[in-house]
C-alpha positions as CSV (number, residue, x, y, z in Angstrom):
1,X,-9.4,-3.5,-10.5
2,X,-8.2,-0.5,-12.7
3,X,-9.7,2.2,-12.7
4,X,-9.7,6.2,-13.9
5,X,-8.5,8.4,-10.9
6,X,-11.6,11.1,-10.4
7,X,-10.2,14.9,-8.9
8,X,-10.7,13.5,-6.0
9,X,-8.3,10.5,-6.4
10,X,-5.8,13.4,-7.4
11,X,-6.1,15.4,-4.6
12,X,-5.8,12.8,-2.1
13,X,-2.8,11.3,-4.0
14,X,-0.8,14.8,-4.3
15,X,-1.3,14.9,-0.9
16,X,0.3,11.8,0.2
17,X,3.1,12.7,-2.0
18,X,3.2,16.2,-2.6
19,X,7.0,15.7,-4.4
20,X,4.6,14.2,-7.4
21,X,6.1,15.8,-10.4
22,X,5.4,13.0,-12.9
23,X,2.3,13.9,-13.7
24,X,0.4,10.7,-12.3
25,X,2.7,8.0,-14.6
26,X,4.5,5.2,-13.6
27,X,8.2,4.8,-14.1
28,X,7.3,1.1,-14.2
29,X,4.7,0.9,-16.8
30,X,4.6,4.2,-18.7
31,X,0.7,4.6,-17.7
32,X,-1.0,6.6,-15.6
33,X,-1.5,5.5,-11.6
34,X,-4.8,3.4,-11.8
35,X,-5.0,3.5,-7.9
36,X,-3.3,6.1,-4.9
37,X,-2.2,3.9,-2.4
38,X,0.0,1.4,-4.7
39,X,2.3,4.6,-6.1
40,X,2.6,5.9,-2.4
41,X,3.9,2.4,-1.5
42,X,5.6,1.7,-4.4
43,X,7.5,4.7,-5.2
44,X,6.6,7.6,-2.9
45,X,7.5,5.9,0.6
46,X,11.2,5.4,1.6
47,X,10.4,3.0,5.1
48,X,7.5,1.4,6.5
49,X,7.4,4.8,9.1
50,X,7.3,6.9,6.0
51,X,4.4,5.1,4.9
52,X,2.6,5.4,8.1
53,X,3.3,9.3,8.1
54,X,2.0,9.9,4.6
55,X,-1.0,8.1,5.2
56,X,-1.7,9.4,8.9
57,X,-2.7,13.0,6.8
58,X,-5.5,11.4,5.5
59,X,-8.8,12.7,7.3
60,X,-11.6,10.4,8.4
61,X,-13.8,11.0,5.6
62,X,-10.4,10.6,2.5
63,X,-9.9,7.3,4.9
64,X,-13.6,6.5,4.6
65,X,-13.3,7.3,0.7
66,X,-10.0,5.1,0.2
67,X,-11.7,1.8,2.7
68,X,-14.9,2.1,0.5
69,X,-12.9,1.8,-2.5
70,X,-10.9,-0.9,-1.8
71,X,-13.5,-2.5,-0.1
72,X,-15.1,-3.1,-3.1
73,X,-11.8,-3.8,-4.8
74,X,-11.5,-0.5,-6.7
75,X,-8.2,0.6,-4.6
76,X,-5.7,-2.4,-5.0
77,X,-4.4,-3.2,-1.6
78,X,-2.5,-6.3,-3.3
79,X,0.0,-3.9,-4.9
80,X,1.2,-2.7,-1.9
81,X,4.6,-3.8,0.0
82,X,3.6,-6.2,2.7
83,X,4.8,-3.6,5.1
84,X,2.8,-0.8,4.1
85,X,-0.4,-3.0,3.7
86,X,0.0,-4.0,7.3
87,X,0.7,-0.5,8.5
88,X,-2.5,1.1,6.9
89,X,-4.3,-2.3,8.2
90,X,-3.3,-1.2,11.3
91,X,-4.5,2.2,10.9
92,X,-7.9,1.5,9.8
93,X,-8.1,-0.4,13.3
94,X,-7.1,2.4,15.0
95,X,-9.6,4.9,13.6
96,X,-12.4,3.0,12.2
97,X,-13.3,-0.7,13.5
98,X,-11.1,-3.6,13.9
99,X,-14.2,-5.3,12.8
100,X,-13.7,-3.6,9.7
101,X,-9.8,-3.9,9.8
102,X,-10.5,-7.3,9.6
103,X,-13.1,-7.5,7.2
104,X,-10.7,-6.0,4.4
105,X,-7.7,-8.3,5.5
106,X,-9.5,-11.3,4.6
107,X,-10.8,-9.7,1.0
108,X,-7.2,-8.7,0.2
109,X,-5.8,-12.3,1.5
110,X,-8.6,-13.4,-0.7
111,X,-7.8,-11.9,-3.7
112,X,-4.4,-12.4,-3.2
113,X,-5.3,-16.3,-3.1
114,X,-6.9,-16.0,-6.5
């Protein structure tokens, strides 16, 4: 689901990429990121282990945040590279539930189904 980024949204996504100097637009599209994790994935993060180091600065409560989000589909987790989905996957087992891990795997395969 698209979405306007709040402050918030900005803060978090300047600090997953703190080389952002396009001012929040998409090379691909010509509009501005709709989402944070997508543009870290997309064109931020050179290798899966970058990925994982970019998104390992996230506290508990920006992790909390982004989960919430895409839990209700607000942060699109289907615009990700398979790699980098798996690896924040991953991470959400590791420092929230793998209840809750799970939980958002099968909404993204869902929509991803759709």
């Amino acid at each position: 689901m698209s979405r306007e980024l709040t402050d918030l949204d900005w803060q978090i996504l300047q600090k997953l990429a703190p080389e952002l100097c396009d001012n929040g637009i998409c090379a691909g599209s010509g509009r501005r990121y709709r989402s944070i994790l997508p543009p870290i994935s997309m064109h931020y993060a050179k290798s899966r282990e970058d990925f994982r180091q970019r998104i390992e600065r996230l506290t508990d409560e920006e992790l909390d945040y982004l989960l919430c989000l895409a839990e209700n589909g607000e942060e699109s987790m289907t615009c990700l590279r398979p790699e980098h989905k798996e690896e924040f996957l991953e991470m959400v087992g590791r420092r929230t539930s793998e209840e809750r891990a799970k939980k958002l795997r099968m909404f993204v395969e869902f929509l991803e189904s759709m």
